[in-house]
C-alpha positions in Angstrom: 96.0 65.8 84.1 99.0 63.5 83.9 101.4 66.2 81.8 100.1 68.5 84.7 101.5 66.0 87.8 104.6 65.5 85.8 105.3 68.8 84.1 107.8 69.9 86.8 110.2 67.6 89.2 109.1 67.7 92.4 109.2 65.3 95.7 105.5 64.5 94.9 106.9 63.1 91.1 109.5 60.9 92.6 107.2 59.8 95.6 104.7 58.6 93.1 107.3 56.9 91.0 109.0 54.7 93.9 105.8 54.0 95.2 104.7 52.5 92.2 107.5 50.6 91.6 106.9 49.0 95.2 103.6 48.3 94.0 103.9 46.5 90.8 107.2 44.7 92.0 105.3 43.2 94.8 102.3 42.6 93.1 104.6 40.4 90.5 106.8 38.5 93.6 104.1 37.5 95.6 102.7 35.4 92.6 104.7 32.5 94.3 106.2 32.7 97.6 108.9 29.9 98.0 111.5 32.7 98.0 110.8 33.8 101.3 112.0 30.1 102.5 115.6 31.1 101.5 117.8 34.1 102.9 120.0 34.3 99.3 117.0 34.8 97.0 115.2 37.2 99.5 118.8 39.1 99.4 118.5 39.0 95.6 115.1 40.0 95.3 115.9 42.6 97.3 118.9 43.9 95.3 117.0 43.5 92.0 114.7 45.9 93.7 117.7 48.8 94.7 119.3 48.1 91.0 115.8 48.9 89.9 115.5 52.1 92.1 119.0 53.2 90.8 118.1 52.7 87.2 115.3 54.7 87.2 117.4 58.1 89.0 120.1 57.1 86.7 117.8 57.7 83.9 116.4 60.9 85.3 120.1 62.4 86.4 121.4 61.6 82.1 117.9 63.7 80.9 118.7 66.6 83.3 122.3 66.9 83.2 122.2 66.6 79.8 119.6 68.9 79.0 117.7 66.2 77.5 114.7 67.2 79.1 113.7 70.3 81.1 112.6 70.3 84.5 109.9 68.0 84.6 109.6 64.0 85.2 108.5 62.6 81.9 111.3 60.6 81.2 111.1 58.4 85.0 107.3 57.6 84.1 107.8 57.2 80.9 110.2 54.2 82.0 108.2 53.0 84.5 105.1 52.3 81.6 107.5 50.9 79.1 109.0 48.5 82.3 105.7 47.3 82.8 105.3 45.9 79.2 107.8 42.7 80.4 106.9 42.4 84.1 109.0 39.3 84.1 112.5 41.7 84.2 111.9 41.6 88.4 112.4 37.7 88.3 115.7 38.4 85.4 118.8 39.5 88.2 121.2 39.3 85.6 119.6 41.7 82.8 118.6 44.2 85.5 122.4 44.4 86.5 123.6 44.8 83.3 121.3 47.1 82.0 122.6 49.3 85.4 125.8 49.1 84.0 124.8 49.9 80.8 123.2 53.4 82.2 126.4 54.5 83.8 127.8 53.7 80.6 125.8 55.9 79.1 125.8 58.8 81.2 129.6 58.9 80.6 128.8 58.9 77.0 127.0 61.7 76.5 128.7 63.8 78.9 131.6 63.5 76.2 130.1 66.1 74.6 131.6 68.6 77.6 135.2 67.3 76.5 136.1 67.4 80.1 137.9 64.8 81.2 137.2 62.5 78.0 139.8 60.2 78.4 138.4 59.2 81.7 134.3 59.3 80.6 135.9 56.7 77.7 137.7 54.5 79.7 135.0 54.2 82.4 132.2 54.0 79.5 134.1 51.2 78.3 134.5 49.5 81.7 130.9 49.7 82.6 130.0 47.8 79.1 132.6 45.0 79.7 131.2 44.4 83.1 128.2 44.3 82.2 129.0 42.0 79.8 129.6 39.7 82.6 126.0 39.8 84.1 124.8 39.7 79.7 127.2 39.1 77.4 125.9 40.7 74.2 125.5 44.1 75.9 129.3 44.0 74.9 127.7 45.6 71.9 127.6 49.0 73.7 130.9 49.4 72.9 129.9 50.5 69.9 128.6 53.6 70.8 131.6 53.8 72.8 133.4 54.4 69.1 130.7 56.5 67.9 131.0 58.8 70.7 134.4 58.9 69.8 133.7 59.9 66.0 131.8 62.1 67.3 134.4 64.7 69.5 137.7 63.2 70.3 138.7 61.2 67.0 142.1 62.8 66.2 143.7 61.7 69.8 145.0 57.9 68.7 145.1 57.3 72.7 140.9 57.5 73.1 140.5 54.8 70.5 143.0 52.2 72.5 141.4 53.3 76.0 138.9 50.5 75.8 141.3 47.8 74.9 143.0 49.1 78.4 139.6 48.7 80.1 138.8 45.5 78.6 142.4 44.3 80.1 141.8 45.9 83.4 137.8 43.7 83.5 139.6 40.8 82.3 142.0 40.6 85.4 138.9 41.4 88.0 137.3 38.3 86.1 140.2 36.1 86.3 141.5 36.9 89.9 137.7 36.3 91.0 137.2 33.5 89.0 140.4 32.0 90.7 138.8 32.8 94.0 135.7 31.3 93.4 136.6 28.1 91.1 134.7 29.8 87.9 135.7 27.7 84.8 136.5 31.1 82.8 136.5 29.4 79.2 133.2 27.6 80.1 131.8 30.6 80.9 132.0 32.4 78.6 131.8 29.4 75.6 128.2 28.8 77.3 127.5 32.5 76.6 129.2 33.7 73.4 126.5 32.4 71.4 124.5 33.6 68.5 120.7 32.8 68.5 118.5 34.9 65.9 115.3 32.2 66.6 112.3 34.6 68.2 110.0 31.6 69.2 110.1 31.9 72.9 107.0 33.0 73.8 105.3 31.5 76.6 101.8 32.2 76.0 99.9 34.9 73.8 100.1 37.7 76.1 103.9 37.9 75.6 104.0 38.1 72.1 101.2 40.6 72.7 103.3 42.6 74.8 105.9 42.7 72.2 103.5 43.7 69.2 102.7 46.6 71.2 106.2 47.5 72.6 107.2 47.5 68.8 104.3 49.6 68.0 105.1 52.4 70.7 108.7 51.9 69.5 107.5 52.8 65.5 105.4 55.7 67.0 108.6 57.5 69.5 111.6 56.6 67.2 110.2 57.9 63.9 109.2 60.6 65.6 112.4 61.6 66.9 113.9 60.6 63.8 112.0 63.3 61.8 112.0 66.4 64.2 115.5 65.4 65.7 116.7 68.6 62.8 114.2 70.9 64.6 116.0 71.2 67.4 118.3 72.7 69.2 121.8 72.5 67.7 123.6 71.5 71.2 121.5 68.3 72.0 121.5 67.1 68.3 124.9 64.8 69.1 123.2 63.5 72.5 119.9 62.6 70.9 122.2 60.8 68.0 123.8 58.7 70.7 120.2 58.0 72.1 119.1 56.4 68.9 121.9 54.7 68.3 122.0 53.1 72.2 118.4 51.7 71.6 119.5 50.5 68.0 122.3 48.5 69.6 120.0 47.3 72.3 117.6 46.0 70.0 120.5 44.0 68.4 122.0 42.7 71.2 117.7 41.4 72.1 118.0 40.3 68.4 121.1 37.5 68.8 121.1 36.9 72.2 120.3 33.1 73.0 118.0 32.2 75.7 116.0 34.9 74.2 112.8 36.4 76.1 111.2 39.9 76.7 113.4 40.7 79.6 116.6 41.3 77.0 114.4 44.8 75.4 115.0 46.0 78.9 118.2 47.6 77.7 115.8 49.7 74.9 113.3 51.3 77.3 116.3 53.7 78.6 116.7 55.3 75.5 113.0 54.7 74.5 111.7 56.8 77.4 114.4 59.7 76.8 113.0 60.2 73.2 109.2 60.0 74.5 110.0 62.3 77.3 111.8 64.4 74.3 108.6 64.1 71.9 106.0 65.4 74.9 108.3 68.3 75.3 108.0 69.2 71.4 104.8 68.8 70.9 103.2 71.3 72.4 99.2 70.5 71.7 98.4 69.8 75.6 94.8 67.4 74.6 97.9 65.5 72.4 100.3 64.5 74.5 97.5 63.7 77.4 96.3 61.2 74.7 100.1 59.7 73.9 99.8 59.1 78.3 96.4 57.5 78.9 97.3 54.9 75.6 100.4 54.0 77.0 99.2 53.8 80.7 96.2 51.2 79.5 98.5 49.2 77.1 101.5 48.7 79.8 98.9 47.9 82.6 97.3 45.5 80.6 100.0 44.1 79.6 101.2 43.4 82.8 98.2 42.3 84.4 97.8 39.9 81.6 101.4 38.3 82.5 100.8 37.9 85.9 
């Protein structure tokens, strides 16, 4: 039944997915209300909530013009489950707007395969990651996929390897000019943020950590999976899927040494973890399968936000 609703896009897909969003993002604010009293966090909420909504269609436009997926809207719902393992991302401004960044990033990336215009998809690649670096520092890993994408088609021009030197420059005097503007101690900021922190002992109460056991077990189950049928098929997505896997390996390291560690930081894996589920219901074709694959993940990622509320 659920392969059947999503199988093809259609108004109905995308109703259902923003509707649900709305749902479960209320359902999570209204656990406490003191945020109504101010007209800054209600702003804040509410931009949380568009970054959110943008995330979601930026995910869905990378799968389709990519031809990552066909037409259906696997890879959307897919990423609203996976969002619903850490519930406390709607309360996290910071990670939500760099993962954002991080998506635009990425739709430059693979895009590169085109070789249109690939000085310009590197440069802006690269200026997406350093300014998301601002809103999470250690998402300035990204930039190594930047490289990899440009092992992978434009490594003989010497000028695509220096074009994200030039965007770093061209983030650095944003940065400054506003930090002049606003009185931001620039060294202090980023001192209090270029920091190492490998100590996973964060949790809160049980139900994170079991959130996480199960995240990592749906993460075993989609990646090795990928991973071992990723020859089978076809020849002009095999680059695109590469840079996938390698986005959610790099996300997984920047969650691994980020300080002020929590759930929220594997926000920047369920991206490239819904593409390759959305990828692994398309090739397997046993219907009574991939129905199962969907009711597991809908009861794990409901209880698992329920349980956080």
């Amino acid at each position: 039944m659920i392969t059947s609703v999503f199988k093809k896009s259609t108004p109905l897909n995308y109703s259902l997915v923003v509707i649900l969003i709305l749902v479960f993002f209320f359902m999570f604010q209204i656990r406490e209300t003191t945020w109504i009293n101010s007209y800054f966090t209600i702003f804040q909420k509410i931009s949380l909530l568009c970054f959110i909504f943008a995330s979601f269609f930026m995910v869905n436009f990378i799968v389709k013009k990519n031809g990552l997926s066909k037409d259906n809207g696997y890879a959307i719902f897919f990423y609203l489950l996976f969002l619903l393992f850490f519930p406390t991302v709607f309360n996290n401004p910071n990670v939500v707007y760099a993962n954002f960044f991080i998506l635009l990033a990425l739709r430059r990336l693979i895009s590169l395969q085109s070789l249109k215009a690939s000085k310009e998809k590197i440069f802006d690649a690269s200026f997406w990651i350093f300014v998301a670096s601002l809103f999470q520092f250690w998402s300035v890993l990204f930039l190594i996929l930047v490289f990899i994408s440009i092992i992978f088609h434009v490594s003989r021009d010497y000028r695509n390897w220096v074009l994200p030197f030039i965007a770093l420059l061209a983030v650095s005097i944003i940065f400054f000019m506003i930090s002049l503007m606003f009185n931001i101690d620039a060294a202090k900021f980023f001192q209090e943020r270029a920091v190492i922190d490998f100590r996973i002992d964060y949790f809160k109460d049980n139900y994170e950590n079991g959130a996480l056991s199960i995240y990592a077990a749906v993460v075993v189950f989609f990646v090795f999976s990928m991973l071992t049928t990723l020859s089978n098929r076809p020849q002009i997505v095999h680059t695109s899927y590469k840079k996938v896997v390698a986005c959610f390996f790099i996300a997984v390291l920047v969650y691994i040494i980020s300080p002020d560690k929590s759930n929220d930081l594997l926000l920047f894996s369920i991206a490239p973890l819904a593409m390759m589920a959305a990828s692994h219901v398309e090739y397997m074709q046993q219907k009574l399968n991939n129905e199962i694959v969907f009711y597991v993940l809908i009861l794990c990622s409901l209880f698992t936000f329920f349980s956080q509320l």
